[in-house]
N, C-alpha and C positions, 0 to 999 in steps of 0.2 A: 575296544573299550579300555579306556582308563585302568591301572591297578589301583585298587584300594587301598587310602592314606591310613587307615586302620589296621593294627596286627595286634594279634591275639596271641596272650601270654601262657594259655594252654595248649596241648594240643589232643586235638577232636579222636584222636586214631588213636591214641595209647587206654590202656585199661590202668583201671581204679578213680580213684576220686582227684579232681585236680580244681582249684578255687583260683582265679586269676580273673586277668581285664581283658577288654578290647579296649587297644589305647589310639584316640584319637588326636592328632596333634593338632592343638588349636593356640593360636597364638594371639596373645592380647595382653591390655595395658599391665594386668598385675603379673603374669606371667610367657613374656615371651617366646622363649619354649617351651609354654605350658601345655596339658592335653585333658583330653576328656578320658576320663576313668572307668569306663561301664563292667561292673562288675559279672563275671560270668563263671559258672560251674560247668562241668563235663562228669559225668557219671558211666564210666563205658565197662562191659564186661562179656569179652568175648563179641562173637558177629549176634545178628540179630536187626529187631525193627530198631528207629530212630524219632525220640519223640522231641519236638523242641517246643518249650514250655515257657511265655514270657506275660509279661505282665509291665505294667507301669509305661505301656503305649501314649496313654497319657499322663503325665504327670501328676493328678490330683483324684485318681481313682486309687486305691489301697488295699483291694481284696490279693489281689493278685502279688502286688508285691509283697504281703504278711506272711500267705501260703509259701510263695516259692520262694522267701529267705527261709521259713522255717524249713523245706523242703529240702533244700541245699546242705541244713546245715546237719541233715540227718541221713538221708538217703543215701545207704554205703553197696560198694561195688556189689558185695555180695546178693543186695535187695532186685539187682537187675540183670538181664539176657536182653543186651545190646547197648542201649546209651541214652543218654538222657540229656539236654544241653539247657540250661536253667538262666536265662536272665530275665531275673525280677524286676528291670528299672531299664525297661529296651531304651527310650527315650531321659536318660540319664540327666541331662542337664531339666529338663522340666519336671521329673521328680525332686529334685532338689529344692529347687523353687518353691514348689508347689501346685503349679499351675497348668494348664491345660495344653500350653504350646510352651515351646522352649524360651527361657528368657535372652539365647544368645541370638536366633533369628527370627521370632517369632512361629516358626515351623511349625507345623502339626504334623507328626510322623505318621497316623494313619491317613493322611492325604496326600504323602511325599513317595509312594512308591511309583517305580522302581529307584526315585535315587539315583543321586548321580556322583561318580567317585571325585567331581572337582565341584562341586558344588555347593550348597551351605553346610551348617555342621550337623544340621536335622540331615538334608537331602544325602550327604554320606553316610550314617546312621543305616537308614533306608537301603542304599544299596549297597552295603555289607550286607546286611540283614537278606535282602534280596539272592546275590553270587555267591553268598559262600555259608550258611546258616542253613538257608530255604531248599537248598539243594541235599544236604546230608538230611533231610527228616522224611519222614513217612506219614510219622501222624503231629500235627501242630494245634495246641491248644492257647489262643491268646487271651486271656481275662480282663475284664473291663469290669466299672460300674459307672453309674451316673456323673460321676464328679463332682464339681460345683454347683451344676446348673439343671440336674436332672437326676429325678427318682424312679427307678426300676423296680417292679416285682421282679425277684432275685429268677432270673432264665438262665440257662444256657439255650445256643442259639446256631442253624444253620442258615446258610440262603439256599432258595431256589436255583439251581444250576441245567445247563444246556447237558449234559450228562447224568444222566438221572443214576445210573451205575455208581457214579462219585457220590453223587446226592446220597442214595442211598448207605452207602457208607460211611460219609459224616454223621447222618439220621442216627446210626447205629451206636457211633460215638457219642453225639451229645445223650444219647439215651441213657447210656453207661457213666456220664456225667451226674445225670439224674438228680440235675435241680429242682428246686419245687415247681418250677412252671419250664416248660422245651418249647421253644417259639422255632418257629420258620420265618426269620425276619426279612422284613424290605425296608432296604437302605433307601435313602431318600439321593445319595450321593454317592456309587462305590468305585467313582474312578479314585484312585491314589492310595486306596486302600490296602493292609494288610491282608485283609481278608481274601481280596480280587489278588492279591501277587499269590499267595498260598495255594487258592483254587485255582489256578491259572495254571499252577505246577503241577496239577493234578496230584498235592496231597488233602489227605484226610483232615479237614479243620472243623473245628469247634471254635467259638467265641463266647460271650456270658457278658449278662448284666445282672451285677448280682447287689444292687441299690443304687445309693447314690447321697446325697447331699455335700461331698468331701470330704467324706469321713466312712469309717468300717464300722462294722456293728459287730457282737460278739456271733448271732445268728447268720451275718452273710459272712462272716472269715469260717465259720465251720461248715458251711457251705462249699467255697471255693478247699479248703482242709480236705473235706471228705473226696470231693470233686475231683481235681488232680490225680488222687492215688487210682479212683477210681477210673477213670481217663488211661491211665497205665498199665493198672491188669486186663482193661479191653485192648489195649495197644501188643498184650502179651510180653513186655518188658517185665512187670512186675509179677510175683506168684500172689494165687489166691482167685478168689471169685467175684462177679461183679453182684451187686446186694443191689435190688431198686426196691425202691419206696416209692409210693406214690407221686406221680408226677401229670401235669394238668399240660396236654399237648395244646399251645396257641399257634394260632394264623394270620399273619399280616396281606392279605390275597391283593390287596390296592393302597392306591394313595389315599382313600379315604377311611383308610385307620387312623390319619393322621388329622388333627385339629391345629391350627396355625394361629398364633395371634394377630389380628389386623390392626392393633393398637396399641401403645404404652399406657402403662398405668401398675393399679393395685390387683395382683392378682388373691383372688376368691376361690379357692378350690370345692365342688359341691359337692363330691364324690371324691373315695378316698380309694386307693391302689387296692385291687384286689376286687372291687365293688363288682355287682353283675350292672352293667349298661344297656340299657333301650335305645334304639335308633331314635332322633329329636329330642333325648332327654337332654338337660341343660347339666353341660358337666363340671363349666366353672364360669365365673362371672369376674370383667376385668372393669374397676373404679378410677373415671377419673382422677387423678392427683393434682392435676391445676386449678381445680376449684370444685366448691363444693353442691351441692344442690342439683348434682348431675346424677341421672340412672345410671347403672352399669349396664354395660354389654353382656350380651349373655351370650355366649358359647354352647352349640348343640352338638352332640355324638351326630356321625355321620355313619353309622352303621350300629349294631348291637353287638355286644360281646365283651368283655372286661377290662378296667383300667387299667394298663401295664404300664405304662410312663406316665409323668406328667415333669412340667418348671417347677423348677427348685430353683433358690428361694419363693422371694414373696414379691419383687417385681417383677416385671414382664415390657420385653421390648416388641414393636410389629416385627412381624417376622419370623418370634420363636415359637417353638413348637411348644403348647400349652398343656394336648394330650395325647396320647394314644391309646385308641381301643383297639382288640385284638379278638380276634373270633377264636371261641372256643370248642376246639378237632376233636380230643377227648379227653 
């Protein structure tokens, strides 16, 4: 394998607090030996666990990179027993932007792992993040919300895994997360994912959707706020005790959580996040927009149990995922 065109201006093994990049050399019209700048923290103090804490996977989600800049810019040697490695904008050029994939290859970094060290500027990304990040952690917490096109009841979130030993130790993590709702999610797609490279490694991962529309809410940033710290004194990095509050366990057990839209048009939402759902209740209804005098299609739950997603905004292409319902464990 290739070395990694990427080097990092900290370094991972010393103690106290260190603020630098991982610089990626990318070369183009305005800057020919220009580079990508991905801002990175290190929190190290003495031996101990290892948690690596990132956010801005996609570019146009916000909880996560509000948390872990303010997290960065407080979190001192003394607060930790081991290390902490903090980048809030993993996917650097598409937080800039703003947008969901990078604007330099169109990339989506949680579909790009493992990455490739000669490959696009997403696919390097990736496999840094992959050989030389994924390896120093123990326990990995990536933050997410809806971004542009999709609304969350604010989860934190595990998969189902082939090692139910592991499983149960994420379970334990996101529990210590203690968002208002703890899902067991099914991906509809988790080859290239963060989440499959983490688990893969056999570390402890947590994930969250903690909204959505593209924008943060005062509610879901002290969510992800309280989230993270508490994420760490279950990691035993940080001192102190872990506090839950009431938390509503969901279950994705099939593809039939999942509603799909077979059409374009005017999406009608019937029911609103959070609502209790009926198996054949009509959950949202899509208007044609090429003319007028047409019925809408209606859209039914394919099981019972509560709205946790749904499209964001107000159109809707075939194809996208309109809703999802989630059975509710306890």
């Amino acid at each position: 394998m290739k070395p990694s065109p990427i080097s990092a201006s900290v370094d991972f093994e010393r103690d106290g607090v260190q603020h630098g990049f991982l610089k990626l050399p990318y070369s183009r019209d305005d800057a020919a030996w220009g580079a990508v700048m991905i801002p990175v923290t290190v929190v190290r103090n003495g031996d101990g666990p290892t948690a690596l804490l990132t956010g801005g996977n996609h570019g146009d989600e916000y909880e996560g990179p509000i948390a872990l800049t303010k997290l960065a810019a407080t979190l001192s040697a003394d607060d930790v027993r081991g290390r902490v490695i903090i980048v809030p904008y993993m996917n650097y050029p598409a937080f800039r932007a703003g947008t969901r994939t990078s604007p330099i290859d169109r990339g989506n970094l949680n579909r790009s792992f493992p990455g490739r060290p000669d490959g696009t500027v997403t696919e390097k990304i990736a496999d840094y993040v992959q050989r030389h990040l994924l390896p120093l952690a123990d326990y990995v917490l990536d933050i997410h919300s809806g971004g542009k096109t999709l609304d969350f009841l604010p989860f934190a979130a595990i998969h189902v895994l082939d090692d139910k030993g592991q499983q149960a130790r994420c379970e334990t993590a996101m529990q210590a997360f203690n968002a208002p709702y703890s899902m067991r999610l099914l991906e509809l797609d988790s080859v290239g994912m963060f989440d499959t490279a983490a688990e893969s490694a056999g570390k402890v991962f947590v994930s969250t959707e903690l909204g959505g529309g593209g924008s943060a809410t005062a509610r879901s940033t002290a969510v992800a706020d309280r989230g993270v710290r508490q994420f760490l004194i279950h990691a035993g990095i940080c001192a102190g005790r872990v506090e839950h509050r009431d938390t509503i366990t969901l279950d994705m057990p099939d593809g039939d959580c999942y509603v799909t839209s077979l059409h374009d048009g005017l999406l009608e939402m019937c029911r609103d996040l959070g609502d209790r759902i009926e198996q054949d209740e009509v959950v949202a209804r899509v208007h044609d927009v090429t003319r007028t005098g047409e019925p809408p299609v209606e859209y039914r739950a394919r099981r019972s149990g509560i709205l946790a997603a749904r499209h964001f905004p107000g159109l809707i292409t075939r194809g996208d995922t309109l809703a999802v319902v989630a059975e509710i464990v306890a």
